[in-house]
Backbone bond lengths (Angstrom), bond angles and torsions (degrees), N, CA, C in turn:
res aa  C-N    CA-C-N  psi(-1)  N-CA   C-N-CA  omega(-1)  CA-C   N-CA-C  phi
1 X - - - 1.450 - - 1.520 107.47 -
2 X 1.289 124.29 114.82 1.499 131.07 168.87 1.423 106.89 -74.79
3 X 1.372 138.53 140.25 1.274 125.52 144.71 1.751 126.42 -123.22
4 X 0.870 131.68 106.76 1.050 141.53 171.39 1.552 142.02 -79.89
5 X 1.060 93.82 109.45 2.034 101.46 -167.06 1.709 110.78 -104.46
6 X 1.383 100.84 142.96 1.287 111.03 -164.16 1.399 111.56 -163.50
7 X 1.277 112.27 156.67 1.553 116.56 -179.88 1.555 127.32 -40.61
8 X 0.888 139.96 131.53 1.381 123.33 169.82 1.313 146.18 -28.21
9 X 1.140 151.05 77.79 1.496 129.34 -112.59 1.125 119.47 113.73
10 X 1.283 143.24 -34.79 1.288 146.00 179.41 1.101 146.90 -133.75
11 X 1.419 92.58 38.76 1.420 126.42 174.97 2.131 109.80 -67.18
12 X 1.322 96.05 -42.84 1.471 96.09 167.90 1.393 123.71 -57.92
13 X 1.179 99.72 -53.37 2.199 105.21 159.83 1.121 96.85 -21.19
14 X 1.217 119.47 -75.03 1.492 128.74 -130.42 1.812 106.87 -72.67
15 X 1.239 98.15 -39.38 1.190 117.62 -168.28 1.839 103.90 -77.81
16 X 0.968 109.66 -18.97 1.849 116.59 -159.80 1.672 80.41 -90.32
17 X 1.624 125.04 -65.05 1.147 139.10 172.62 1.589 109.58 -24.57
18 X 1.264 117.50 -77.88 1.377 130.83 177.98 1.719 105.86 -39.14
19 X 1.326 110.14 -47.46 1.544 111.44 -168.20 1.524 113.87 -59.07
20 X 1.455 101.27 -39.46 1.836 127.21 -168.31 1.645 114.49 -66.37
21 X 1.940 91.56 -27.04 1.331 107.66 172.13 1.824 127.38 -85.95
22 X 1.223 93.04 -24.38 1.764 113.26 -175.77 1.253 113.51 121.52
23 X 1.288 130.88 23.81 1.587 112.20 171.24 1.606 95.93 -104.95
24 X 1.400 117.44 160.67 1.275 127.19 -163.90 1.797 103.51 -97.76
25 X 1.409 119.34 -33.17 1.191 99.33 -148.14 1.828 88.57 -165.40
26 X 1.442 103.53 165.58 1.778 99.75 174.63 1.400 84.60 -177.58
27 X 1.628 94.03 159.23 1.764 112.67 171.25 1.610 113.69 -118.06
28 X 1.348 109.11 143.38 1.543 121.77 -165.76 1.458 76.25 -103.68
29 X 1.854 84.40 139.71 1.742 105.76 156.09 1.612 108.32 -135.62
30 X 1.166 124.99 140.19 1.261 145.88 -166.84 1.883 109.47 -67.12
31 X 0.838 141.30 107.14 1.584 130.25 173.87 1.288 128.20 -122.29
32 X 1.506 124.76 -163.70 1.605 113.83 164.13 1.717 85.75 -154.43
33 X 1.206 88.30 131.62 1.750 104.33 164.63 1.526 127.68 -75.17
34 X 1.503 127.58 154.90 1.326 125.23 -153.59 1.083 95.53 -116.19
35 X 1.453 126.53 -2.50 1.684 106.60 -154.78 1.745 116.27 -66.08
36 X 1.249 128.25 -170.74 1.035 141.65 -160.07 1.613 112.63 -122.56
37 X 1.269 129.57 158.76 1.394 132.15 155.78 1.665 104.79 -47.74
38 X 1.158 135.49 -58.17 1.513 134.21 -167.23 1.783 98.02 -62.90
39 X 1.568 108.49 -11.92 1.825 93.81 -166.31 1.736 87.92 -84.21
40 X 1.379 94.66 -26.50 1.907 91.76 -166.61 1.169 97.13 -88.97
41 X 1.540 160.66 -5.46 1.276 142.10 167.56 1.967 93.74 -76.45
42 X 1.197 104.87 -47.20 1.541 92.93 -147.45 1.749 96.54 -65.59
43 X 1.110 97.90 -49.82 1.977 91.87 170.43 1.305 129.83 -59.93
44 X 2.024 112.83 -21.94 1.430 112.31 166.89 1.965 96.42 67.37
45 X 1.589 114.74 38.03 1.273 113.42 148.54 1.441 123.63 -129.81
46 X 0.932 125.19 -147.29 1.477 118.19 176.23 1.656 99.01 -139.14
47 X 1.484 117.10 118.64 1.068 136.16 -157.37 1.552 106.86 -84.30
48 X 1.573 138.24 119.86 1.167 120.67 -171.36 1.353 92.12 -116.66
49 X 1.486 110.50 126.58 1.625 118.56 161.96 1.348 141.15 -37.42
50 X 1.480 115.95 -31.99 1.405 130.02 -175.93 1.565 103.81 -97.97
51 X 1.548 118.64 109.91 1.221 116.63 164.13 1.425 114.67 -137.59
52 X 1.529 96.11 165.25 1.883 103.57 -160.19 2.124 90.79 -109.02
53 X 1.174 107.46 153.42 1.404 112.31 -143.19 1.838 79.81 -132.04
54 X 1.066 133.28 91.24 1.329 145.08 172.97 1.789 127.96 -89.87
55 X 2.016 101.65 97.32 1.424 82.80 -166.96 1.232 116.75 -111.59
56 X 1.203 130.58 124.00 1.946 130.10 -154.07 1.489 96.50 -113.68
57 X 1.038 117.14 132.40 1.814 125.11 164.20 1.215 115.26 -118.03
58 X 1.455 99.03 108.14 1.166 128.45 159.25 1.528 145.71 -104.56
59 X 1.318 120.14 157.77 1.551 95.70 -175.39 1.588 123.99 -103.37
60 X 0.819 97.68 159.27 1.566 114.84 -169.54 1.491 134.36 -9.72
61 X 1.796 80.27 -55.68 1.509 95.63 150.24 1.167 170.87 -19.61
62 X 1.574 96.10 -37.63 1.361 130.43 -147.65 1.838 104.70 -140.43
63 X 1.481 97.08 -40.08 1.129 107.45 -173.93 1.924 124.86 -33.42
64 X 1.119 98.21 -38.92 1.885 106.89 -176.38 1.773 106.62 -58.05
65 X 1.983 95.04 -51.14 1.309 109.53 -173.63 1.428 112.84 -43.12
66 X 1.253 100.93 -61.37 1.554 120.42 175.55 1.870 116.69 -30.13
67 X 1.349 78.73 -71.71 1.831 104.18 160.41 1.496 106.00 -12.76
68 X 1.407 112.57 -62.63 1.276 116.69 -127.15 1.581 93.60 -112.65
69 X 1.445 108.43 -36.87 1.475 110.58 150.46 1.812 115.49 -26.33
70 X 1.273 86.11 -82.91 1.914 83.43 -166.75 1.160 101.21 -70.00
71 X 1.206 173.09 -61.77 1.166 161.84 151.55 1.644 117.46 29.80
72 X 1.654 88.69 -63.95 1.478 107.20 155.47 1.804 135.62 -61.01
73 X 1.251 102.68 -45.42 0.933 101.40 163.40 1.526 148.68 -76.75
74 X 1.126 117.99 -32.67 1.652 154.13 -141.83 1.357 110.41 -143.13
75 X 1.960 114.20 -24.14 1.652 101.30 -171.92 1.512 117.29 -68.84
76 X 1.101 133.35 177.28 1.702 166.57 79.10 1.971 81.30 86.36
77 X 1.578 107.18 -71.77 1.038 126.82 -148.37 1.782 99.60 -82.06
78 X 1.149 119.44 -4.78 1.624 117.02 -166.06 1.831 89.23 -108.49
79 X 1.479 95.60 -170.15 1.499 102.05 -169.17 1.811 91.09 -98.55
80 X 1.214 132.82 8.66 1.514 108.30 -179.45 2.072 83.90 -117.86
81 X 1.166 145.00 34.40 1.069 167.04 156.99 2.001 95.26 18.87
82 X 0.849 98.41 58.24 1.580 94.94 179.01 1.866 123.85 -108.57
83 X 0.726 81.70 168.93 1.786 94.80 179.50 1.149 124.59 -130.80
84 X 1.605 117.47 143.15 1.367 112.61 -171.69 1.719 103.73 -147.66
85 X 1.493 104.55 139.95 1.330 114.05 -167.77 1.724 95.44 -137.31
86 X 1.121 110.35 161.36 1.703 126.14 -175.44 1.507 104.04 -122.71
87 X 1.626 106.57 154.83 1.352 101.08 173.97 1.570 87.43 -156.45
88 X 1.515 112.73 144.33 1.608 122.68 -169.18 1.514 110.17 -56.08
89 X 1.579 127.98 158.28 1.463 112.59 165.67 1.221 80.08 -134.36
90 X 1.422 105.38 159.11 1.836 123.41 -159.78 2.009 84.13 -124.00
91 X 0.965 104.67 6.18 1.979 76.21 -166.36 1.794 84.23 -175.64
92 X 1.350 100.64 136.54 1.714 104.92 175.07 1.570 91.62 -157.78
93 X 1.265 119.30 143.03 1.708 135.39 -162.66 1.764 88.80 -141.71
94 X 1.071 118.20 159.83 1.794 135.99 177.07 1.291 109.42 68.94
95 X 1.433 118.63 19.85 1.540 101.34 -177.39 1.686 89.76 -137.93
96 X 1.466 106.05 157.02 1.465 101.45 -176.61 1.396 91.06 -143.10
């Protein structure tokens, strides 16, 4: 499972990105970020509260590509400033 967080707004990035790479499909969830004044000096951006929380399952395979996809698109350094981290899934049911 990749998940990828990002400004509000750019959840489509993320998702167009992911597709270009090989994942088929992902679900947006709505959030608000906590960070702090010290998170926005030390990164030297401007931290926007409202972010969309994008989670795509993919397989294993593929997973880095993916990675490296939004990274490009969507990371740190772009205007939807997001991040994305993976974590294993042992068991998935409704998908064929």
């Amino acid at each position: 499972m990749i998940f990828c967080i990002v400004n509000a707004g750019f959840s489509d990035l993320v998702m167009d990105a992911a597709r270009e790479a090989g994942a088929r499909g992902g679900t947006v969830i709505h959030g608000r970020g906590t960070a702090n004044k010290e998170a926005e000096e030390k990164f030297n951006i401007p931290i926007q509260p409202d972010k969309e929380v994008v989670m795509i399952l993919v397989s294993s395979e593929i997973k880095d590509n993916v990675l490296k996809a939004l990274n490009l698109a969507v990371g740190l350094d772009t205007d939807g400033q997001g991040i994305a981290f993976s974590m294993p899934v042992d068991r998935v049911i409704g998908i064929k």
